[in-house]
C-alpha positions as CSV (number, residue, x, y, z in Angstrom):
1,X,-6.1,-5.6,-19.5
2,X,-7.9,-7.1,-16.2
3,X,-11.1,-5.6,-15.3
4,X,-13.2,-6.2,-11.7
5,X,-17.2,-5.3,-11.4
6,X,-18.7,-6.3,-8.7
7,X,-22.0,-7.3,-8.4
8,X,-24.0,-9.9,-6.0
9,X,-25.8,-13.4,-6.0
10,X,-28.5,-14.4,-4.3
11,X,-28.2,-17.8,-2.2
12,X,-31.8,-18.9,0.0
13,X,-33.1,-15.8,1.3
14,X,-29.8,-13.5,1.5
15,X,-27.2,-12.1,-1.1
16,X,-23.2,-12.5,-1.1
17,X,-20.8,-10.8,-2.7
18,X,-19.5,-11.3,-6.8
19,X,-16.5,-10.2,-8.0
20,X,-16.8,-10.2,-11.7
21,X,-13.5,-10.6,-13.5
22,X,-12.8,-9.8,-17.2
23,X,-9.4,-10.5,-18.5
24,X,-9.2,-9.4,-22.4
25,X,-6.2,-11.4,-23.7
26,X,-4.0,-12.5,-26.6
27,X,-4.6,-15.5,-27.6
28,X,-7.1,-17.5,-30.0
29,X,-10.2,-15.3,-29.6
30,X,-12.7,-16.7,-27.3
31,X,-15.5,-15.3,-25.0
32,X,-15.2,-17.9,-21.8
33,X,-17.4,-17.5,-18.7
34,X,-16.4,-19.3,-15.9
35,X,-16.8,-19.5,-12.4
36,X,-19.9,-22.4,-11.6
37,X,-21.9,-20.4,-13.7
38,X,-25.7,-21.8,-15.3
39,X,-27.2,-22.1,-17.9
40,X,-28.6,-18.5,-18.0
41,X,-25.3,-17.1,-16.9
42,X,-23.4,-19.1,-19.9
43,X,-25.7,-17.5,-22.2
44,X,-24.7,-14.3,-21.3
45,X,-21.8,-14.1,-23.8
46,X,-24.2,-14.0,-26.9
47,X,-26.3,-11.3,-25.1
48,X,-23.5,-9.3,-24.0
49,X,-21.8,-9.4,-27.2
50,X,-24.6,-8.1,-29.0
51,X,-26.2,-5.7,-26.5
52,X,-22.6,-4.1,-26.8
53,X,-22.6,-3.8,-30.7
54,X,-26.3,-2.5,-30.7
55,X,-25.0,-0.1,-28.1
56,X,-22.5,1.7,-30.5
57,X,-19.2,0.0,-28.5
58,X,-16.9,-2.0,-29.8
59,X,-16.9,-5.9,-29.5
60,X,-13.7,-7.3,-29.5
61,X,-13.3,-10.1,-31.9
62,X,-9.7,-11.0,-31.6
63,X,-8.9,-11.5,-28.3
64,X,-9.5,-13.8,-25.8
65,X,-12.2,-12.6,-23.6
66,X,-12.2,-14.7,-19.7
67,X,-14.6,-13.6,-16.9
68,X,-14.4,-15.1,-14.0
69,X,-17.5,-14.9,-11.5
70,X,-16.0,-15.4,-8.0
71,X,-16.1,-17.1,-5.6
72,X,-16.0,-20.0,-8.2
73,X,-16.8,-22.7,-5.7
74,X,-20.7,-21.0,-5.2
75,X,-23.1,-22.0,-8.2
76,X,-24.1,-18.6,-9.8
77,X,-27.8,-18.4,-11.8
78,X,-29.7,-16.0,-13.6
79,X,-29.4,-13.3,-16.1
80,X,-28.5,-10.7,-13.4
81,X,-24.8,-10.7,-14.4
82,X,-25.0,-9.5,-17.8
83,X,-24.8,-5.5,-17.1
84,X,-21.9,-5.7,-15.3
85,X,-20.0,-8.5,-17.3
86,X,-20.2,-5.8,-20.1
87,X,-19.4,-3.0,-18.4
88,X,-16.6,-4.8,-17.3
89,X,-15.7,-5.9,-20.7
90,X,-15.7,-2.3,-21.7
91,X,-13.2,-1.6,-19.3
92,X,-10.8,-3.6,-19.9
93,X,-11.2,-2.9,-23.3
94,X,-10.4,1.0,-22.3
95,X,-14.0,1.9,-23.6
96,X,-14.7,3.7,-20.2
97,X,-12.7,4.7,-17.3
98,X,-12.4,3.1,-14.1
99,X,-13.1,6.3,-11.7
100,X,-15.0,5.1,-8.9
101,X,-16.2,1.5,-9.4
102,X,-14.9,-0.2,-6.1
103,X,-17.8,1.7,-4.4
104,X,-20.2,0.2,-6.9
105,X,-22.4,-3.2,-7.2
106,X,-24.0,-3.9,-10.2
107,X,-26.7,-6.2,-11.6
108,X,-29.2,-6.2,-14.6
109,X,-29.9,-8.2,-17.7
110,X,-29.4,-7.0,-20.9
111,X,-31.7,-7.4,-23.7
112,X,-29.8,-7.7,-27.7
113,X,-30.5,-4.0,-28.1
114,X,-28.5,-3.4,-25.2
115,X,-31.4,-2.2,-22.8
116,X,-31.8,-3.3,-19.0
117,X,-34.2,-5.7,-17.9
118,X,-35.0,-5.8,-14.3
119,X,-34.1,-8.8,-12.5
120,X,-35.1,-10.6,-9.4
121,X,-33.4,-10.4,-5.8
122,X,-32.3,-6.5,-5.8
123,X,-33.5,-5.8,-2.1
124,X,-31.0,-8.7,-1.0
125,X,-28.2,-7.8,-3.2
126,X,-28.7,-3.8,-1.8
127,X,-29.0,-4.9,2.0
128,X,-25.3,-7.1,1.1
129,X,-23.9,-4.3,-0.8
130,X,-24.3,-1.9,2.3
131,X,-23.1,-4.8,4.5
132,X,-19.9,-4.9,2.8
133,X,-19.4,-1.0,2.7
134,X,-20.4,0.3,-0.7
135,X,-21.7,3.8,-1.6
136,X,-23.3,3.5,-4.7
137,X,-25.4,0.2,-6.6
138,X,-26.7,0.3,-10.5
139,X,-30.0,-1.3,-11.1
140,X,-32.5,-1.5,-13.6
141,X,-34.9,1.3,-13.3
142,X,-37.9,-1.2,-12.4
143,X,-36.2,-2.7,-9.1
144,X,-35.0,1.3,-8.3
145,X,-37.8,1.7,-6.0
146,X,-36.8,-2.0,-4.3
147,X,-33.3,-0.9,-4.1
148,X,-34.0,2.9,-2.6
149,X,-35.7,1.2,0.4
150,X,-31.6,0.4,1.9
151,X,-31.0,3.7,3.4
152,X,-26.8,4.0,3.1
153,X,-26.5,3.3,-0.6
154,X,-26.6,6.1,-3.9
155,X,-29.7,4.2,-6.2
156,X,-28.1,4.8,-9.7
157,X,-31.3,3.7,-11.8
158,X,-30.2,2.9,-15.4
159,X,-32.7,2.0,-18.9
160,X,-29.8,0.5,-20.7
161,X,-26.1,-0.4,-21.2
162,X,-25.2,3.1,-22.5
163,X,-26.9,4.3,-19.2
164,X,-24.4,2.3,-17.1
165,X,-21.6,3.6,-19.5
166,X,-22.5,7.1,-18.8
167,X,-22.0,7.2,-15.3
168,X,-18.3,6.3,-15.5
169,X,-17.6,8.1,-18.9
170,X,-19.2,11.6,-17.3
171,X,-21.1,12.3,-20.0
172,X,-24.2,13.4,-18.3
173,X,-25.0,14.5,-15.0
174,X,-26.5,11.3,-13.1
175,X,-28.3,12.1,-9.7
176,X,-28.7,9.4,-7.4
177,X,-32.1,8.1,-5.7
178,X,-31.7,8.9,-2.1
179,X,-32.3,5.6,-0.1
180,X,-34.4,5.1,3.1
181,X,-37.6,4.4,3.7
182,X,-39.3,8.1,4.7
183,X,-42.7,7.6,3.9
184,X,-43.7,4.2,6.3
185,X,-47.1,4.9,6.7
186,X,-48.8,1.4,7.0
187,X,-51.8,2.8,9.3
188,X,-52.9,4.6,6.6
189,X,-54.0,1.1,4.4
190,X,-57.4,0.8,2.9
191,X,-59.1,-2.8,1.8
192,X,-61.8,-3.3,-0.8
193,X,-63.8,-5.7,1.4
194,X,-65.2,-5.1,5.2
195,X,-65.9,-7.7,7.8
196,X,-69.1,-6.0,8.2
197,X,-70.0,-7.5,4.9
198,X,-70.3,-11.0,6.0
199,X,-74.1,-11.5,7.2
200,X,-75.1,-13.3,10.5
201,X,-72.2,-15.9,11.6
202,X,-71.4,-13.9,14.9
203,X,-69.9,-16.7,16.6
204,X,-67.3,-17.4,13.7
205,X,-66.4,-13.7,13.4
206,X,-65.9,-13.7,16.9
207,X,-63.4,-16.6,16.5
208,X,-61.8,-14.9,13.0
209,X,-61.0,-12.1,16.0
210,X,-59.5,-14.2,18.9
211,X,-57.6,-15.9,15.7
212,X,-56.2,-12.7,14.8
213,X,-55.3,-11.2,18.0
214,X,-53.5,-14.3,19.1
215,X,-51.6,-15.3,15.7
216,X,-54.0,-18.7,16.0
217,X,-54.1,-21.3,13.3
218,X,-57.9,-22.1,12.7
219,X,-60.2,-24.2,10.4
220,X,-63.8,-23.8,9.6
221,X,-66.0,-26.7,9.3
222,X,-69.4,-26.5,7.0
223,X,-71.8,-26.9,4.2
224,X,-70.8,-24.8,0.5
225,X,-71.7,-21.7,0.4
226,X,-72.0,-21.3,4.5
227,X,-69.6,-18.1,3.9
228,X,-66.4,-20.3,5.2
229,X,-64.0,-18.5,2.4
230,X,-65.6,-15.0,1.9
231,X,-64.9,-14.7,5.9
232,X,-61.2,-16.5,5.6
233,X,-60.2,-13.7,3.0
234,X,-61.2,-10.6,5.5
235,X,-58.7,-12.2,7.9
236,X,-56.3,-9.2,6.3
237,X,-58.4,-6.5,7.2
238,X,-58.0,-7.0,11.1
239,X,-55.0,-8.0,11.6
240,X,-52.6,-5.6,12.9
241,X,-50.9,-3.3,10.2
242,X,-47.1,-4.5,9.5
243,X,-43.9,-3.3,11.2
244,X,-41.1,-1.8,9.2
245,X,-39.2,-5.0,9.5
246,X,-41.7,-7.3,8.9
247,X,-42.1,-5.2,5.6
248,X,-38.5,-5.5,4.9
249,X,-38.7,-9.4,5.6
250,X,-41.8,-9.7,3.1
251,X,-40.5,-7.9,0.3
252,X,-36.9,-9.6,0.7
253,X,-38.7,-13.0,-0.2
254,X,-40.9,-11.6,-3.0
255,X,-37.8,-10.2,-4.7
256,X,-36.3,-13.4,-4.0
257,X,-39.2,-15.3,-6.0
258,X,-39.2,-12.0,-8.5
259,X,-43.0,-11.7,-7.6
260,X,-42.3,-8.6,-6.6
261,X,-44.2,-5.7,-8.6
262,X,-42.2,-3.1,-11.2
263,X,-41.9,0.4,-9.5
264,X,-42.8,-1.0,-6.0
265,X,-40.4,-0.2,-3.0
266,X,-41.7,-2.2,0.2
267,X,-44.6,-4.7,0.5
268,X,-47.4,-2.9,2.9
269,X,-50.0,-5.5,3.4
270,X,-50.0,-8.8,4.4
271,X,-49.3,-11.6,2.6
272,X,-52.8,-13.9,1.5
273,X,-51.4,-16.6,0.1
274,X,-54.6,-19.4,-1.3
275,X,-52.9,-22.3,-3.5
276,X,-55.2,-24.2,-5.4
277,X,-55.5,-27.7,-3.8
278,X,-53.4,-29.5,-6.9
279,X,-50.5,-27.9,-5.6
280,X,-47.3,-30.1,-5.3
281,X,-45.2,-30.3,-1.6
282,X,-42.4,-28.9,-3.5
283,X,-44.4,-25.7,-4.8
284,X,-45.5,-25.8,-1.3
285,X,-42.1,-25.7,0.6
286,X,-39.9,-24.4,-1.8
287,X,-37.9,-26.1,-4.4
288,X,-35.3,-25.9,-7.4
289,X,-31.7,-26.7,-7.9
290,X,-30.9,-23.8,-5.9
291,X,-34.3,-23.5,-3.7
292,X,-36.7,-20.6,-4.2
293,X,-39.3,-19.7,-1.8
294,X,-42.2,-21.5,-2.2
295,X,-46.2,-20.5,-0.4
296,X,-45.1,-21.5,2.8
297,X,-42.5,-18.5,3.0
298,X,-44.9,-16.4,0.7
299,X,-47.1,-16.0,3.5
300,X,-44.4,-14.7,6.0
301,X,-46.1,-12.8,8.6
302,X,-49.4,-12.9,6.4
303,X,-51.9,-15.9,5.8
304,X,-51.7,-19.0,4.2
305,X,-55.1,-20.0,3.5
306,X,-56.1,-23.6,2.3
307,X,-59.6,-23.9,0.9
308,X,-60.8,-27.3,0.8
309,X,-58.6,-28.9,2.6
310,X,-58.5,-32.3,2.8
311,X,-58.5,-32.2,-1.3
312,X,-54.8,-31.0,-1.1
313,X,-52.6,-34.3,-1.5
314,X,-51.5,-35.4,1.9
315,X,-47.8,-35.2,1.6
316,X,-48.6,-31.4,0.6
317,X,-50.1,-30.9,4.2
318,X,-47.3,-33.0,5.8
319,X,-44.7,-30.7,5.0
320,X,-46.8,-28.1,7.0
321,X,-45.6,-29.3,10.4
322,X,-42.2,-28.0,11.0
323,X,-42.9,-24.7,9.7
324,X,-46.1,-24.4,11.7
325,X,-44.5,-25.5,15.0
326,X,-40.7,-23.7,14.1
327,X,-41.8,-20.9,12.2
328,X,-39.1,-21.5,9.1
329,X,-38.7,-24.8,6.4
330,X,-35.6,-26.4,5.7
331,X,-34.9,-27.1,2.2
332,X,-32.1,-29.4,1.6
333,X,-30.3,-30.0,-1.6
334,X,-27.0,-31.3,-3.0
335,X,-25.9,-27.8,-4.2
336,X,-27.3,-26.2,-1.1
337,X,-29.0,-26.6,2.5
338,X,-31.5,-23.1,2.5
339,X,-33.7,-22.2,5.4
340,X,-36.4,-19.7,4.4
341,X,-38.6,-18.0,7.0
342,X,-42.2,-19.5,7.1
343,X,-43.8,-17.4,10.6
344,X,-47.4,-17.6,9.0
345,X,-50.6,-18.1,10.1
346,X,-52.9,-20.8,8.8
347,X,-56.4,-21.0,8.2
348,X,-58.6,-23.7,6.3
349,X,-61.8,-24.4,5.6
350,X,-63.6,-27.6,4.5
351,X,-66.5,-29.6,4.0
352,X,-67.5,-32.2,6.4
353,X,-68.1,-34.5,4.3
354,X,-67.4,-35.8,0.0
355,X,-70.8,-34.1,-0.8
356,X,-70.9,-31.6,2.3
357,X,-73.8,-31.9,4.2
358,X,-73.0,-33.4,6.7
359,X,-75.1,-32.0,9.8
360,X,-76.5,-29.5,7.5
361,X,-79.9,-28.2,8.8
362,X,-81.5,-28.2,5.0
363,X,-79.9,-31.0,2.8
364,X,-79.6,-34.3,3.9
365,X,-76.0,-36.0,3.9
366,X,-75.9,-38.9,0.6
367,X,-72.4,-40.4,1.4
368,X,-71.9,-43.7,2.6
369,X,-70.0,-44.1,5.9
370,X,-67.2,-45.5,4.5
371,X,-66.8,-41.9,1.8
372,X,-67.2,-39.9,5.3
373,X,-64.4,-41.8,7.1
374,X,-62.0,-41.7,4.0
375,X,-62.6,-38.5,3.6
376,X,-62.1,-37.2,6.6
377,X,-58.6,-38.9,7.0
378,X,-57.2,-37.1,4.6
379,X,-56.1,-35.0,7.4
380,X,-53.8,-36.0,9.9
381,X,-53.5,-36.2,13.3
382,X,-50.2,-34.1,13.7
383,X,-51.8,-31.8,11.5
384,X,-55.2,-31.3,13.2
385,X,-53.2,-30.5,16.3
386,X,-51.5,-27.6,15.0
387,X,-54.7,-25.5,14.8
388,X,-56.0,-23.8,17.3
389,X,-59.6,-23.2,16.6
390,X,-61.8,-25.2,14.9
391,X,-65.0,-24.2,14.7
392,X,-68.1,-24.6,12.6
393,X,-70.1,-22.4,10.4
394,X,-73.7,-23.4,9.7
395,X,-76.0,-22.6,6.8
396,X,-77.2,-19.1,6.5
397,X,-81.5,-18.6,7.9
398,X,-83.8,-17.0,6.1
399,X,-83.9,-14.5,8.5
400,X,-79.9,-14.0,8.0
401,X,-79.5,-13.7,4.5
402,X,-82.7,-11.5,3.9
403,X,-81.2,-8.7,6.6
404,X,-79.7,-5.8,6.0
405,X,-78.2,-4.8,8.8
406,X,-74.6,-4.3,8.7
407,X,-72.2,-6.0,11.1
408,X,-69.3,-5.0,12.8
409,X,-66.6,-2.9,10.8
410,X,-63.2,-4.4,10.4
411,X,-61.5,-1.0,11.6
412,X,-63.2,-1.3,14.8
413,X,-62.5,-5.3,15.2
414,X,-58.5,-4.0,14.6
415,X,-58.6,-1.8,16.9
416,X,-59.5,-4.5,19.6
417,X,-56.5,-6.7,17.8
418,X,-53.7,-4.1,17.8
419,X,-54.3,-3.3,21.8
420,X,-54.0,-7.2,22.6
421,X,-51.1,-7.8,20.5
422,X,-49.5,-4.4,22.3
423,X,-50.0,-6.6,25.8
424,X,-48.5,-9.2,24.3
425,X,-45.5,-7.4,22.9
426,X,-44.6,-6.2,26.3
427,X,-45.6,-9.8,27.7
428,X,-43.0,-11.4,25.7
429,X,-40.7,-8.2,25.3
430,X,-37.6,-10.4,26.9
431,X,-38.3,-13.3,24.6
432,X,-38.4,-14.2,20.6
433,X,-42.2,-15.3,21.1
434,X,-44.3,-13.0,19.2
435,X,-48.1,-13.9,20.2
436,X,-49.8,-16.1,22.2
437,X,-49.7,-19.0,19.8
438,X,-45.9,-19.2,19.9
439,X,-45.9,-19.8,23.9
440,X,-44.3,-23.1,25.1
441,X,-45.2,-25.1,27.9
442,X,-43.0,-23.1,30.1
443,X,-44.4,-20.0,29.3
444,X,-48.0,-21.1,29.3
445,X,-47.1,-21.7,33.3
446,X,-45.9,-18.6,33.5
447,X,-48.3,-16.3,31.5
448,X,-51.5,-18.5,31.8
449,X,-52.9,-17.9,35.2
450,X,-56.2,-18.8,35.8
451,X,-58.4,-17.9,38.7
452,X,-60.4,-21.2,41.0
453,X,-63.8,-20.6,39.0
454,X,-61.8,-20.6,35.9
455,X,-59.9,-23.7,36.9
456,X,-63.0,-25.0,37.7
457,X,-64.4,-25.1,34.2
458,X,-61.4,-26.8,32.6
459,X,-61.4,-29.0,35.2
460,X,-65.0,-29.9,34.3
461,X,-63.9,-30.1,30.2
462,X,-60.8,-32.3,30.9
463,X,-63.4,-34.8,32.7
464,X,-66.1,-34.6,30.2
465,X,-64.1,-34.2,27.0
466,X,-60.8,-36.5,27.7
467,X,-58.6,-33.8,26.1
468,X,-55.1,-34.3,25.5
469,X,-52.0,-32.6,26.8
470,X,-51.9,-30.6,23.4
471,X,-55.6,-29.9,23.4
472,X,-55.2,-28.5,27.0
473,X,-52.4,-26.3,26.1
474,X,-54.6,-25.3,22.9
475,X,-57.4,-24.0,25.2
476,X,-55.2,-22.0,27.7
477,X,-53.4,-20.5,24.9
478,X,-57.0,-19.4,23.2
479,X,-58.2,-18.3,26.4
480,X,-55.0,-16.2,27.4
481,X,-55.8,-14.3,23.8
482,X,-59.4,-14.2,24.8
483,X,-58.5,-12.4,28.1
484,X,-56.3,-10.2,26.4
485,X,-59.1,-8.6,24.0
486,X,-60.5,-7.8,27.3
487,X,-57.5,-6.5,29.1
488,X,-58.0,-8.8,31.7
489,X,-54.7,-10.4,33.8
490,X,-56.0,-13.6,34.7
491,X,-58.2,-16.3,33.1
492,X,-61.5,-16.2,34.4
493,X,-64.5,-18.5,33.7
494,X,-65.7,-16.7,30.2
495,X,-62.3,-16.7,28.9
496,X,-62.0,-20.5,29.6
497,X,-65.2,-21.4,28.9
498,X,-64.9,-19.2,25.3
499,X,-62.2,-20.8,24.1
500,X,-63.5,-24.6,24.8
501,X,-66.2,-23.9,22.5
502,X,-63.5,-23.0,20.0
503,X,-62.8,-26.6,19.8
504,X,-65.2,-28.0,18.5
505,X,-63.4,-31.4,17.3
506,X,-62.4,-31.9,21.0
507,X,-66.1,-31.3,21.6
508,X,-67.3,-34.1,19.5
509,X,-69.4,-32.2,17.1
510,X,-69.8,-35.3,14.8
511,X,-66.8,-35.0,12.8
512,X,-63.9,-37.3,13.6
513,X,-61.0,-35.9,11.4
């Protein structure tokens, strides 16, 4: 008897549809999967046979058992197929009935004792299933909250294969999860840390906030223990809370990368992404037979933070480019060409020199020239002209660290952030630029007016600091953020002058890079 369960596959960043086919057969008995399946799919006939035994059905032993995962021509991985290869397997064997199941999708993996596992890439699968026009979709009871956030679809939440039997055999009454999302509430966050915690360092607070409120890329330049990380990691706490489909966009790539939590429906904060600095470009990117999503597409709408960064190797920051300038990385492979969104923001901090103290007010610098210039090429040109700000942040006074006056709150920094990235929502309403440090040339002419006395000023910079074309789009861009925290329409001689000083590498601070 032929059997068909359909369940789903993940490929990049999106689901398609599988139909699994069971045939149960005369002929010399055999269990054969086929249909481009791997490894972990191919080992699904020892785990299916047993879970099915353990689960008080019957196995059968003399026939010849074929499933077919189709589309054949599509490489299928992971154990997500083995809940419905047995269910379909226990149809065709007449074990259950049939009522219903063409409005069903199913995935899970089954353990020997015939419980389900949860498995990786539900919210995908849930978003295709609705696509194609099922009801109804049977997951493990971990990825049940992932799957309830697809409004459209019955959440059948199941513990193990009898579960899934159950539902078809009408043995018990089974109520659904309602899906949807009714309970978006991202205003409502709380953080364990507070920019107001970070003592003295005004100025590089002041550019953490123009970073924020523009989507700016920025590095910070100083001495250990100057504050350069705890600052970098309170980036989260003012940026502006996440929109519904930013959410879904998040948790679609942590289910992807099955880093997505048991009993968690949508991802509410911010990605803060901070690989250690031996990463490799692959973990980086992306990579895998069939590519998974790697840090760069972890921090999707969130942060990618790099501490110490001209340790990372130097390929590892190459691949940085086209994601920072197109907002997504290309992955290609021979079984696949994947694109995986990668719209981050990135922020590094480093030392200015091997030992560090380099310009620093209390230590004296012990490196030899020839350390300092090494070191400092680690990082590249191309690289150094994707960030925005650079800025540095000095060692702590006396005066500083023995104060204990409390700074600015991060709840009233945000509130500054939201209202600028609200003028720049309507700015760009009619285009696919998001904030001011996706604007091209074109629309740096258009957006970017400045009035004489602020023309004046980077008249005077261009003279006295030969900046590049890049650097002078840099500056307009920081200062059209700058005049944005302010309300104001046009660029005026602050806002110019602000964001020059949020250069300092064009500046020649004494740091080549």
């Amino acid at each position: 008897m032929l059997a068909q369960v359909d369940s789903s596959a993940v490929l990049g960043i999106d689901a398609f549809p599988v139909q699994v086919q069971v045939d149960d057969g005369l002929g010399t008995a055999k269990f054969l999967i086929v249909g481009l399946p791997d490894t972990a799919v191919k080992e699904a006939g020892e785990r299916v046979r047993t879970a099915i035994r353990n689960s008080q059905y019957k196995f059968p032993v003399n026939s010849r058992l074929v499933v077919n995962l189709a589309p054949a021509d599509i490489r299928k991985e992971g154990p997500g197929f083995d809940l419905p290869i047995a269910l379909g397997i226990l149809m065709a064997t007449g074990q259950i009935e049939r009522q219903d199941i063409d409005r069903f999708v199913v995935t899970g993996e089954l353990s020997l004792d015939g419980s389900v596992r949860p498995t990786s890439g539900v919210l995908p699968m849930a978003l295709a299933a609705r696509s194609e026009g099922k009801t109804a979709i049977i997951v493990p009871s971990a990825n049940a909250y992932e799957a309830k956030v697809v409004g459209g679809l019955e959440v059948y939440a199941v513990d193990s294969l009898a579960d899934a039997a159950a539902i078809f055999l009408d043995l018990t009454e089974r109520v659904p999860l309602p899906g949807g999302v009714d309970d978006w509430s991202p205003e409502q966050l709380t953080f364990d840390m507070d920019l107001a915690e970070v003592k003295g360092q005004e100025h590089v607070k002041r550019a953490l906030e123009v970073a924020a409120a523009g989507g700016h890329n920025m590095m910070m330049i100083g001495p250990p223990g100057s504050g350069k990380t705890l600052i970098a990691r309170r980036l989260p706490t003012i940026l502006p809370p996440l929109t519904l489909d930013e959410a879904l966009d998040i948790t679609k790539i942590y289910s992807i990368a099955g880093m997505l939590p048991n009993d968690s429906g949508l991802i509410r904060h911010r990605p803060f992404r901070a690989p250690h600095h031996t990463i490799s470009s692959a973990g980086m990117v992306g990579g895998g037979a069939i590519p998974r999503p790697g840090e760069i597409s972890l921090a999707h709408h969130g942060i990618l933070f790099l501490d110490e960064f001209p340790e990372f190797d130097r390929r590892t920051l190459e691949v940085l480019r086209q994601p920072l300038e197109d907002g997504v990385v290309t992955i290609s492979r021979a079984a696949a060409n994947l694109s995986f969104p990668a719209r981050l923001q990135l922020v590094s901090s480093l030392n200015p020199c091997p030992c560090g103290f380099l310009g620093d007010t209390a230590r004296s610098c012990s490196c030899l020239q020839g350390q300092i210039a090494k070191y400092q090429a680690r990082i590249s040109g191309p690289i150094i002209d994707r960030l925005d700000i650079h800025i540095e942040v000095p060692r702590l006074r006396r005066d500083e660290l023995l104060s204990t006056r409390q700074g600015e709150s991060s709840a009233a920094v945000r509130e500054r952030v939201i209202r600028a990235r609200i003028l720049q929502s309507q700015r760009f309403a009619s285009t696919a630029i998001l904030n001011n440090a996706q604007m091209r040339p074109r629309d740096i002419r258009q957006f970017c007016r400045m009035t004489s006395s602020g023309e004046a000023v980077l008249s005077q910079a261009i003279d006295r600091l030969h900046l590049s074309a890049r650097a002078f789009d840099r500056i307009l861009k920081l200062a059209r953020t700058i005049a944005d925290l302010e309300g104001a329409d046009q660029l005026d001689t602050p806002h110019v002058a602000e964001a020059v000083q949020f250069r300092n590498l064009d500046r020649g601070r004494g740091h080549r890079f």
